[in-house]
C-alpha positions in Angstrom: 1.6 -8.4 -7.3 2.6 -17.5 -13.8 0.2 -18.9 -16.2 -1.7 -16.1 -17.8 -5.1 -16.2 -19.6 -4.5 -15.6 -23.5 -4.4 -12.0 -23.2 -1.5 -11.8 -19.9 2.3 -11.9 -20.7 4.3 -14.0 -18.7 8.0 -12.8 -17.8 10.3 -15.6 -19.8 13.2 -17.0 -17.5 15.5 -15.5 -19.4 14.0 -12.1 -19.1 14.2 -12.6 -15.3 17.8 -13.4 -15.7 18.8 -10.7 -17.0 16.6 -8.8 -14.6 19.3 -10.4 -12.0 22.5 -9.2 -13.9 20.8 -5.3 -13.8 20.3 -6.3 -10.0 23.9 -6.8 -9.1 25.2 -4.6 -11.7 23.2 -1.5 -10.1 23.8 -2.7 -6.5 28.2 -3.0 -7.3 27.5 0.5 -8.8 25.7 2.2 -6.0 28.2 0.7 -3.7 30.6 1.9 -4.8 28.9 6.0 -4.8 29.9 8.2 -1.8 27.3 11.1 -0.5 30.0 13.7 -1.2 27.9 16.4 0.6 26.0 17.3 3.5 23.4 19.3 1.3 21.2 19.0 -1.5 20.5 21.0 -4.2 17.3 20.5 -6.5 17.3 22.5 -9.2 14.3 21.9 -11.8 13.3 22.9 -15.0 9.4 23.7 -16.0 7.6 25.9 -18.6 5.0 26.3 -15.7 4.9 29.5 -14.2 4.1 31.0 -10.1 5.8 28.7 -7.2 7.3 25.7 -6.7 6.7 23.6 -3.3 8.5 21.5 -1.5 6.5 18.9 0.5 6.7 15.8 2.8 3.6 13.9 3.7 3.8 13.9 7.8 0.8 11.3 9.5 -1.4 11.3 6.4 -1.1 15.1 5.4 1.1 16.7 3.0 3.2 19.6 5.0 5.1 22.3 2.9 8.4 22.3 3.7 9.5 25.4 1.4 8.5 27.4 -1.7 10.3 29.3 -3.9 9.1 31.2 -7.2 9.9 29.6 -10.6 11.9 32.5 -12.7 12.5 32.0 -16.8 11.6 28.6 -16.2 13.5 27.6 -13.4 13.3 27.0 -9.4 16.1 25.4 -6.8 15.7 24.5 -3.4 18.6 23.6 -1.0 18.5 21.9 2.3 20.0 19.7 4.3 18.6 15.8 4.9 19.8 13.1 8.0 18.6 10.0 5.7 17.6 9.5 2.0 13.9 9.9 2.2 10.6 10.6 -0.5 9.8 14.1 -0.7 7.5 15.5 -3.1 7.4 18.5 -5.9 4.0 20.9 -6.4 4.3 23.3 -9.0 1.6 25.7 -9.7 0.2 25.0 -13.0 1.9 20.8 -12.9 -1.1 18.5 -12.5 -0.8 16.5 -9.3 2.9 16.0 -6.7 6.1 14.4 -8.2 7.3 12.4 -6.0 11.2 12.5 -5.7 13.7 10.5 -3.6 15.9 13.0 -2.1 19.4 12.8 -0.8 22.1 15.3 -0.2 23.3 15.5 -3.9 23.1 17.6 -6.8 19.6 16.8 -8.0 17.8 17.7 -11.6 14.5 17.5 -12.1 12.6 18.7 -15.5 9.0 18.1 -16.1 9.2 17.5 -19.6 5.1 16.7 -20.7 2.3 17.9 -18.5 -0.2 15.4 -20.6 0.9 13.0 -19.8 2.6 14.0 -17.2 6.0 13.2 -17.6 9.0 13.8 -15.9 12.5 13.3 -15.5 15.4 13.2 -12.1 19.0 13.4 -12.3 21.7 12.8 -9.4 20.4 11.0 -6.8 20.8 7.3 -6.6 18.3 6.7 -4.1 15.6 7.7 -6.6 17.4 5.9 -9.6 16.9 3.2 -7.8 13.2 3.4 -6.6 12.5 4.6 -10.8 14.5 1.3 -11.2 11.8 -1.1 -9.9 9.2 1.1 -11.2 10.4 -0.1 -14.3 10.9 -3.4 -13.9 7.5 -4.0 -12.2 5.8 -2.4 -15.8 5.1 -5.9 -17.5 3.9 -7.9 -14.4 1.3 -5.0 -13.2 0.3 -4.6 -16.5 -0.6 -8.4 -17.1 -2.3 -8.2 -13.7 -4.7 -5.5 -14.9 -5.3 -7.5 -18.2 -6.3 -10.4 -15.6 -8.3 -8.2 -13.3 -10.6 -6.8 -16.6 -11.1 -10.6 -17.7 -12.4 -11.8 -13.9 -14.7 -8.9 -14.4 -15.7 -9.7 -18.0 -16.0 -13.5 -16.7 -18.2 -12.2 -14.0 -20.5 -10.3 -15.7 -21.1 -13.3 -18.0 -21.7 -15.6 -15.0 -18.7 -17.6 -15.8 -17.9 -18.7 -12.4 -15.2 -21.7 -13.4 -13.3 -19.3 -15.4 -13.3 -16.5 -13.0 -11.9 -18.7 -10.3 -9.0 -19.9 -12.5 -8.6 -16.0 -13.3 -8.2 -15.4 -9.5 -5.8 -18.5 -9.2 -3.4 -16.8 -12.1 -3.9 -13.1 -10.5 -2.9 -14.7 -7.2 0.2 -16.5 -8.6 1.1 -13.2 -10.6 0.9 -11.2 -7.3 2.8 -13.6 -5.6 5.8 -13.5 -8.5 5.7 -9.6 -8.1 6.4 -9.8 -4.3 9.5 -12.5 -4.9 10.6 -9.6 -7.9 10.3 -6.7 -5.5 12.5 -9.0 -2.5 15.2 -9.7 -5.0 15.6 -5.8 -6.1 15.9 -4.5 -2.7 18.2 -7.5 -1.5 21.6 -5.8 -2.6 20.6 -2.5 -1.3 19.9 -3.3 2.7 21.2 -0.4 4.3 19.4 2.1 2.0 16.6 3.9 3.4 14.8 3.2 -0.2 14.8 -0.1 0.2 13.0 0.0 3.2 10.6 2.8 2.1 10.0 0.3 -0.8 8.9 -2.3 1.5 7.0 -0.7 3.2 5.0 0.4 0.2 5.3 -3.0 -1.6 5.5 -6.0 0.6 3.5 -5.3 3.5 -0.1 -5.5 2.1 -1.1 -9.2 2.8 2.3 -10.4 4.6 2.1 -12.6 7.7 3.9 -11.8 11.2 7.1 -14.1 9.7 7.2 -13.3 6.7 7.2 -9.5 7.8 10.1 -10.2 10.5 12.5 -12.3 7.0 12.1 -8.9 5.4 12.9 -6.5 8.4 15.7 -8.8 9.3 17.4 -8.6 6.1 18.0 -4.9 6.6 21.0 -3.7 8.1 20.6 -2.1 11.6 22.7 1.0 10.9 19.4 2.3 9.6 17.7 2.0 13.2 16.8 5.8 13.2 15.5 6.8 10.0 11.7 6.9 9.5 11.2 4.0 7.2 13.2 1.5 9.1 11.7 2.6 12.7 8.2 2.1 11.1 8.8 -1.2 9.8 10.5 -2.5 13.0 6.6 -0.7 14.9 4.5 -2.6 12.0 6.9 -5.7 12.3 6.1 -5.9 16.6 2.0 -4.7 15.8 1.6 -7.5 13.5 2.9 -10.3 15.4 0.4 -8.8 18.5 -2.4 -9.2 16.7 -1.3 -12.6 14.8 -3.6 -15.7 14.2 -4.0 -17.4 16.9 -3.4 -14.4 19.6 -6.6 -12.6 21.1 -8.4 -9.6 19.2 -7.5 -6.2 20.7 -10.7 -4.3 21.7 -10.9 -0.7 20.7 -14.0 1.2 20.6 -15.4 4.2 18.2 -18.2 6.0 17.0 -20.4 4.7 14.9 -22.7 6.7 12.2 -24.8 8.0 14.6 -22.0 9.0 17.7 -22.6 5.9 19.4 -19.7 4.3 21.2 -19.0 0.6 19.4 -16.2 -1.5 21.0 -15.3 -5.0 18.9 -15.8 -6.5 22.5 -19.3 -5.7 22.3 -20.0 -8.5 19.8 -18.1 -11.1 21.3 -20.3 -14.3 20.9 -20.5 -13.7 17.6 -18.0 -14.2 14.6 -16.7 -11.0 13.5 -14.9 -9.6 10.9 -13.2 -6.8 11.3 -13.6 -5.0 7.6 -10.7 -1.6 7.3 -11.6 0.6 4.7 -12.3 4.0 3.0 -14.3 6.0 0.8 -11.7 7.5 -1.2 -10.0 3.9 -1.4 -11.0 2.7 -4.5 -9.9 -0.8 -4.4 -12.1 -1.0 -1.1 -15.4 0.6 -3.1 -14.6 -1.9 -6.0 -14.4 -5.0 -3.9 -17.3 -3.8 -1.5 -20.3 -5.7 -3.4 -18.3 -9.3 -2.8 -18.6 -8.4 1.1 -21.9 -7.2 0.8 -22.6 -10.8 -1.0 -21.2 -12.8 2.3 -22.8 -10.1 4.4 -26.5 -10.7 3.2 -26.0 -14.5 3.2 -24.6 -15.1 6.6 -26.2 -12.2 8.3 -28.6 -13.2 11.1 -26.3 -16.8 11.7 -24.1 -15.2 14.1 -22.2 -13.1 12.0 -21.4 -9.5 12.0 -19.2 -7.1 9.9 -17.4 -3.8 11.8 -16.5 -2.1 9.1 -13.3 0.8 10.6 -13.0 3.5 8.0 -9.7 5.9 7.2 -11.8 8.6 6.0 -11.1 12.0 7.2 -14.7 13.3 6.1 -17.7 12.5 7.7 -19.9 13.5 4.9 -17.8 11.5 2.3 -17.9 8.0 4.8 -21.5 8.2 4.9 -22.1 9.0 1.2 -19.9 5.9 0.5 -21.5 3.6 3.4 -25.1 4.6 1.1 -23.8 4.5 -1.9 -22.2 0.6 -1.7 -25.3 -0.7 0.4 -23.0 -1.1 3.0 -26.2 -2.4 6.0 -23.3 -3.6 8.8 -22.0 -1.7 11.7 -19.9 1.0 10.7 -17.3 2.9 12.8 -14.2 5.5 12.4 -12.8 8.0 14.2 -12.4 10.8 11.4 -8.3 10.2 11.4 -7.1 8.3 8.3 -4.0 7.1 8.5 -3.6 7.8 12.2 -6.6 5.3 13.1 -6.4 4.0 16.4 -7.3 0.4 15.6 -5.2 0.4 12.6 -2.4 1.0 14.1 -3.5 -1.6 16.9 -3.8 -4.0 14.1 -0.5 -2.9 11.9 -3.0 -1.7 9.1 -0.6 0.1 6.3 -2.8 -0.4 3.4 -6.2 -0.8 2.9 -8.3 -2.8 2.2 -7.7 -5.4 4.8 -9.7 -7.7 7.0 -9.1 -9.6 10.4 -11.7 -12.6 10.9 -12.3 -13.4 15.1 -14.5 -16.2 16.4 -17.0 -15.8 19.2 -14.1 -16.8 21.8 -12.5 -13.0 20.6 -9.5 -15.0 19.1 -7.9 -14.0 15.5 -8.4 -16.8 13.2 -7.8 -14.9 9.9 -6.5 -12.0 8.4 -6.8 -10.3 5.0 -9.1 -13.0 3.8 -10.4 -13.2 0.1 -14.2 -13.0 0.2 -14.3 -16.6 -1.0 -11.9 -17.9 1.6 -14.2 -16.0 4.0 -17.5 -17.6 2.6 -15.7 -21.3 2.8 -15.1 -20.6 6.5 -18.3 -19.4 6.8 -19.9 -21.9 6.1 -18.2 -24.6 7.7 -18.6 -22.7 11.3 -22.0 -21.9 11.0 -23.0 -24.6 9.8 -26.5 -25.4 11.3 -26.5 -21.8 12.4 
């Protein structure tokens, strides 16, 4: 995120082995580059016309940084950067942002196919190096979405035994892409695009320890720089709000403008459901929950479902629209969630599982894990 079903690939060993060589051939490379300059210049070819943006997304939001008007086909920006970090490209007339690792370098970019949208960068190594895993992770992701559309076929045939092995494979595929993603980023430790990598790849899921391995394996001369100072917040959260430690209370509105606090259903088991409307793996896995929901609801079990959503009208319409009949609360923030951050929350969805003591005793549970526990706790309920 291997034995596949009959339509999955599997990596072959010697595929992997070779994935190794590109590894330490890439990382002798790259260490051996100096930043030559202080600056950076990004000069990009387009057949689009108007402006050209240059953007960083600051808590959530994407914030123009500077724009400059595209002339015969070309734009440049220069600028100055502390760290290596993931800025983004909006031209007028380009579907969508193109996200580009910057550094100061010499940088190309040239948007070569608007449908698809294709595109090319030149000069920085921080962003050959993110395109790098991209690449790699191409067979694996794509054998994960061949086993995500059988579990669904096997599903909608009520094929129950061959879903579940379809969910053991998927699970042992995701865990083969997280060992993949800690090997690539292994010889590139004091690179901010490592870290920005995993942050984006390895968080989702990972326990307090397993979290503190990968921070640890960074080098602290990036203490500072964005990605490395979030990991090292996300890294201390996570092991606050750990299995075994107490829930953190937080209280929010709920669809009405009702104050809510998680303490407020102490006595009960809880489980603590993050989520959005625009989050489309959180719409597409809603009707499991609302399956564990309508079977254990009324036995001492309650959902709080904490959205990201920004819009009121769009949480509500998606809250309708998924059956969603549990308490529901948000505070109209996204990313900057208070109880997200109070539970290390980077990617959504995720759940956290509490007892009626107000003690963690699970987190990011798969609805069938959930159900197991379930039962065996309310047994007699």
């Amino acid at each position: 995120m291997i034995t596949f079903a009959p339509k999955s690939k599997i990596i072959p060993i010697m595929k992997f082995f070779k994935i190794s060589i590109f590894i330490l051939s890439a990382a002798l490379f790259f260490a051996c580059q100096q930043q030559s300059s202080q600056n950076f210049t990004l000069t990009g070819k387009t057949q689009a016309t108007g402006m050209a943006y240059l953007q960083d997304r600051v808590s959530g939001k994407m914030v123009t940084l500077d724009s400059v008007a595209i002339e015969n086909g070309s734009f440049t920006f220069t600028g100055s950067l502390q760290y290596p970090q993931m800025l983004y490209l909006r031209i007028d007339g380009v579907p969508g942002r193109l996200g580009i690792f910057m550094e100061n370098a010499p940088i190309q970019i040239a948007v070569e196919s608007l449908e698809p949208l294709q595109f090319t960068v030149k000069g920085s190594q921080s962003h050959e190096i993110f395109e790098g895993l991209t690449t790699l992770l191409v067979p694996v992701e794509e054998s994960m979405r061949n086993l995500e559309k059988e579990i669904l076929d096997a599903e909608v045939l009520g094929n129950t035994e061959q879903a579940n092995r379809l969910r053991e494979a998927f699970d042992k595929a995701e865990l083969s892409r997280k060992e993949m993603v800690k090997e690539y980023i292994k010889p590139f430790s004091n690179m901010t695009v490592a870290v920005f990598i995993a942050n984006r790849q390895l968080q989702h899921g990972a326990s307090p320890e397993e979290l503190r391995e990968i921070f640890s394996g960074f080098n602290k001369s990036l203490k500072g720089t964005l990605y490395y100072d979030e990991m090292e917040t996300s890294v201390i959260a996570l092991e606050r709000v750990a299995i075994g430690q107490p829930a953190v209370d937080f209280t929010l509105a709920d669809t009405e403008g009702n104050q809510v606090s998680l303490s407020d259903l102490q006595g009960k088991v809880v489980l603590i459901s993050f989520w959005a409307s625009w989050c489309p793996y959180c719409r597409k896995s809603n009707p499991e929950l609302v399956k564990v929901y309508k079977k254990f609801a009324g036995r001492n079990f309650e959902v709080l479902g904490v959205s990201l959503d920004r819009n009121r009208e769009a949480w509500l319409k998606g809250v309708e629209e998924d059956g969603l009949k549990w308490i529901h609360v948000s505070d109209l923030v996204g990313w900057q969630s208070g109880p997200a951050a109070k539970y290390a929350v980077r990617s959504i969805p995720q759940n956290v599982l509490v007892d009626v003591k107000g003690t963690i005793i699970g987190r990011n549970l798969k609805y069938s894990e959930l159900e197991a526990i379930l039962e065996n706790m309310l047994r007699g309920v």
